[in-house]
C-alpha positions in Angstrom: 74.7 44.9 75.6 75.1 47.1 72.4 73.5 50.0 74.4 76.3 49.1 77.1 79.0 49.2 74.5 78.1 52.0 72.6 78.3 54.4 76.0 81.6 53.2 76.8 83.1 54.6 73.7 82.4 58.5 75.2 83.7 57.6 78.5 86.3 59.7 80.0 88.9 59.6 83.2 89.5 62.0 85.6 91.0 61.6 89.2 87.7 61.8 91.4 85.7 58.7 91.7 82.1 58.6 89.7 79.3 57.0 88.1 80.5 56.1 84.3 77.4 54.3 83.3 73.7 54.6 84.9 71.5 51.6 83.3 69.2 51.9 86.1 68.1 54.9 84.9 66.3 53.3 82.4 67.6 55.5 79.3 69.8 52.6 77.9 67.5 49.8 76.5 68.3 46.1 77.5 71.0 47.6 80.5 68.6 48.7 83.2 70.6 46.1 85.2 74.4 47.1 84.6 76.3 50.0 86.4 80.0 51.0 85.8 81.7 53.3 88.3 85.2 54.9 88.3 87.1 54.7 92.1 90.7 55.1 91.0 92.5 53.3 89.8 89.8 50.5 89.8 86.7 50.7 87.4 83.6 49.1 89.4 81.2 46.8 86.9 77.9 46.2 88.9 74.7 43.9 87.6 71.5 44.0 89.2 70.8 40.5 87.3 72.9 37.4 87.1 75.1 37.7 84.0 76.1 34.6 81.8 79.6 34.3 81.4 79.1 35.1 77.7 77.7 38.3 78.5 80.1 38.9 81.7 83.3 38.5 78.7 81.4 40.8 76.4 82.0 43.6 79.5 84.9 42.9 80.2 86.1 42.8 76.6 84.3 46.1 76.1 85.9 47.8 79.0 89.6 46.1 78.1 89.5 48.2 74.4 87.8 51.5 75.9 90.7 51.7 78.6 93.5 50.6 75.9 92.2 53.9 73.9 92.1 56.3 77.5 94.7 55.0 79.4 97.1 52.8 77.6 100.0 53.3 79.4 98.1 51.7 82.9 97.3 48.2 83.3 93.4 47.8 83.5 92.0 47.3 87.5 88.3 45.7 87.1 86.3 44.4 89.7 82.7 42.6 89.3 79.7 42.8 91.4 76.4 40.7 91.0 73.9 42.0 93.8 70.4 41.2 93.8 68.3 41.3 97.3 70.6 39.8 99.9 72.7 38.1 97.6 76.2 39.5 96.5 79.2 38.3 94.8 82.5 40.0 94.1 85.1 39.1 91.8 88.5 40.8 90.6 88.2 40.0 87.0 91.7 42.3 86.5 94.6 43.9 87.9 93.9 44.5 91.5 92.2 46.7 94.2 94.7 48.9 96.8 95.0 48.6 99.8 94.1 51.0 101.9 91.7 52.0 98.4 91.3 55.8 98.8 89.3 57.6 96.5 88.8 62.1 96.2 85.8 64.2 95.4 86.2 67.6 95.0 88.9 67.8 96.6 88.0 65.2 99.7 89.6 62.3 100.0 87.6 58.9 101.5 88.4 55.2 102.2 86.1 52.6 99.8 86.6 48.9 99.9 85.0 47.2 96.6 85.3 43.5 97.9 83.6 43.9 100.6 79.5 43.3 100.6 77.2 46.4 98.8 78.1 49.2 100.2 81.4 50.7 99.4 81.7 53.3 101.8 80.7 56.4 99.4 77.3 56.7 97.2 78.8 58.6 94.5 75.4 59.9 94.0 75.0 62.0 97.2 77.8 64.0 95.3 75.7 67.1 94.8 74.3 66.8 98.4 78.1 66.5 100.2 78.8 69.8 98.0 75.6 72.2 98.9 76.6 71.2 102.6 80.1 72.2 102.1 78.8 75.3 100.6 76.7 76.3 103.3 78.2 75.0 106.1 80.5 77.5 107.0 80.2 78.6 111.1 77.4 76.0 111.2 76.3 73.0 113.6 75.7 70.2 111.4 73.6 67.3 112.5 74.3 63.9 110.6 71.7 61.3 110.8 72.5 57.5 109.5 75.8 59.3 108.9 77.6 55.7 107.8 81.1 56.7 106.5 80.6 60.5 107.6 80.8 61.5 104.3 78.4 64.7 104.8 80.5 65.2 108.0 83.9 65.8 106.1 82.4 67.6 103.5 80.7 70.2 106.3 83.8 70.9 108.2 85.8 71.5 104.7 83.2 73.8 104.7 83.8 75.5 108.1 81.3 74.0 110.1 82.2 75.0 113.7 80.7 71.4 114.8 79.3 68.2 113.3 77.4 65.2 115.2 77.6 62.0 113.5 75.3 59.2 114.3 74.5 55.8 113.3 74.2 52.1 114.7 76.8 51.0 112.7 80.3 51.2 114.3 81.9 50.0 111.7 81.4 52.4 109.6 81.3 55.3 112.0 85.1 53.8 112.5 85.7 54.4 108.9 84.1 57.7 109.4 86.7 58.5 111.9 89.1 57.5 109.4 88.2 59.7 107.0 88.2 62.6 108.9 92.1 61.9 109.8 92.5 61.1 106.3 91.3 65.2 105.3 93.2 66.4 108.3 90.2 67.2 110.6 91.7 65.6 114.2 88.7 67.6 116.3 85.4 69.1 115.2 83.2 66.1 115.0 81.7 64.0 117.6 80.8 60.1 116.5 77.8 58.5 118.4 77.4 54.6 117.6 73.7 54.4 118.5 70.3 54.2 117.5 68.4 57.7 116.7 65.4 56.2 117.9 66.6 55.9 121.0 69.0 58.9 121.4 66.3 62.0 121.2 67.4 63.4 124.3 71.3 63.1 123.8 70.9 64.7 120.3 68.7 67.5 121.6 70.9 68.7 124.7 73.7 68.7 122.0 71.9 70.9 119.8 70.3 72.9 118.5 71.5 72.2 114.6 71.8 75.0 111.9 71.7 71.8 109.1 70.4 68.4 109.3 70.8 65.8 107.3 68.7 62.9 107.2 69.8 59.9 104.9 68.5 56.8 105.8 68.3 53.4 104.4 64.7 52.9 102.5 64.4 49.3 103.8 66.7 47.6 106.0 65.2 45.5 108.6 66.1 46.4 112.3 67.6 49.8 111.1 64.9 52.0 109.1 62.0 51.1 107.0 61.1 54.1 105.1 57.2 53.1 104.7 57.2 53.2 108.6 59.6 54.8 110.0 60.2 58.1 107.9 57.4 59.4 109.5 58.6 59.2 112.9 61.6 60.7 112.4 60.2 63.5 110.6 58.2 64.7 113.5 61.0 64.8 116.0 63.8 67.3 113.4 61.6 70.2 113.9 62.8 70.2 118.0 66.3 69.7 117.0 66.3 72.5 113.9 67.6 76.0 114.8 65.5 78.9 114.2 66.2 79.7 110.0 68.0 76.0 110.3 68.3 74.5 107.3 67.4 70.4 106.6 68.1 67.5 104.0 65.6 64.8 103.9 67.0 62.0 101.3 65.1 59.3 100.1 66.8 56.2 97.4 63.5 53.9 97.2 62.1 54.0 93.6 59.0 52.4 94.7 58.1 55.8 97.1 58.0 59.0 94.9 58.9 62.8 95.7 54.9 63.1 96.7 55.2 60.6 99.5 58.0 62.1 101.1 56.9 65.9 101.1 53.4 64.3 102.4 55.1 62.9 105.6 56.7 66.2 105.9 53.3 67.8 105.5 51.8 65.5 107.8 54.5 65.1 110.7 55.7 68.6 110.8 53.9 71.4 109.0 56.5 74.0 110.7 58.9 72.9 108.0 59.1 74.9 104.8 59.8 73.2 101.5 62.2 75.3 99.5 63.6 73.2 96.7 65.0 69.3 95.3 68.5 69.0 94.7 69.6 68.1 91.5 71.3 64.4 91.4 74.6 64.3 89.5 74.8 64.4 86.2 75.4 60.6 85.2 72.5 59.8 87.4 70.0 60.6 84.7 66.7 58.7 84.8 64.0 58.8 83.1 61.6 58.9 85.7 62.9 61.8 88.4 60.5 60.2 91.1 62.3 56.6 90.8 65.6 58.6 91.0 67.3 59.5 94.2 65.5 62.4 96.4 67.3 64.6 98.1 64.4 67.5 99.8 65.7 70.7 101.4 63.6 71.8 104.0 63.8 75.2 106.4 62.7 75.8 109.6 61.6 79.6 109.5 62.4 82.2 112.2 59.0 82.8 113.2 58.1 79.5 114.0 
């Protein structure tokens, strides 16, 4: 824990929500299992390993004198989350949890709900991905695959996307998708399609074709997308959907499957596409292995293809 303790003392507050501390990067020896993440005004305490209840008030204790020091005039929100596998449990140790919980990054607002199972309803670190499509999304027709929350889809059209297509099986969280576009003022611009990409080709394709893609799947989730199988397949149907000069994101969060496996599908599947670069993960993400790390791989599809 003293690796834990020790990074809390340089911690700092500001108003958009973020990683604090990244055990599973490996850098912090004996807290590979803990996380800490900042959605305001709640601090998020995450361990990949059962903690005793010594070690659970050691945290908590921890995280009760670093917030006295940065924010003593607020009363301490702290909720805990043991997750291994299928398995999760989720406690509010202190304070409380808002409700509706909204949370902003860079200057995009979204709805998160920490009690309820592993997914919050934004992966603070596809930060750097939402931001390069708000960047370059300006006049474009964006294509979101496994879109979830629609987080890319906000960031796109705060971009000045003309279009986005959002699609995923979950309804659910398309529904919060739709939330979150109301919530950043966006009432038109985006189309939300609850249904499986596996079976939609021909509905995406008459709606395209797409100056931006972005493909982020799940890396294992039975039913949905297996990324060891099913990668590969829908690799070698983007290249149809791609504009000429269209642009693509291919992101990948399975530390067992490295950067080479991905760009080999690619390779494989659809040699029109050109490899151009990997985008940085945010900051607090550091790892000390990059292919263990989150992958985000930007792709083009050139003009002469």
């Amino acid at each position: 824990m003293q690796s834990f303790i020790q990074a809390l003392a340089t911690i700092e507050l500001g108003s958009d929500a973020v990683r604090l501390f990244h055990g599973r990067g490996g850098y912090y020896a004996g807290c590979e299992h803990l996380c800490l993440d900042w959605f305001a005004p709640v601090l998020l305490l995450t361990s990949f390993t059962p903690l005793e209840e010594s070690d659970l008030a050691v945290c908590q204790q921890a995280i009760t004198e670093r917030w006295q020091v940065i924010c003593p005039d607020n009363p301490l929100n702290l909720v805990y989350q043991y997750r291994s596998g299928g398995e999760t449990h989720t406690q509010l140790l202190q304070g409380e949890v808002p409700e509706p919980h909204v949370v902003s990054e860079n200057g995009a607002q979204f709805h998160v709900h920490l009690m309820r199972g592993q997914n919050h309803g934004l992966f603070l670190d596809m930060a750097n991905g939402r931001e390069w499509v708000r960047a370059n999304a300006r006049y474009k027709k964006v294509l979101n695959l496994f879109a979830y929350t629609c987080g890319f889809s906000v960031a796109a059209l705060q971009g000045g996307a003309d279009e986005v297509v959002n699609i995923d099986m979950n309804k659910g969280a398309l529904s919060i998708g739709k939330q979150n576009h109301l919530l950043n003022g966006f009432s038109a611009g985006a189309r939300f399609l609850p249904h499986d990409i596996f079976k939609s080709w021909g509905k995406l394709k008459k709606l395209g074709p797409y100056d931006i893609i972005v493909a982020d799947p799940p890396s294992n989730q039975k039913g949905s997308f297996v990324a060891t199988k099913d990668y590969v397949r829908l690799i070698r149907r983007l290249p149809e959907l791609l504009a000429q000069n269209g642009e693509l994101l291919l992101c990948l969060n399975a530390p067992e499957l490295d950067t080479a496996f991905l760009r080999q599908q690619v390779a494989d599947a659809a040699p029109t596409l050109e490899y151009i670069t990997r985008l940085d993960n945010p900051p607090a993400f550091i790892d000390v292995s990059q292919d263990k790390s989150l992958k985000v791989l930007r792709y083009c599809r050139s003009a002469s293809v």
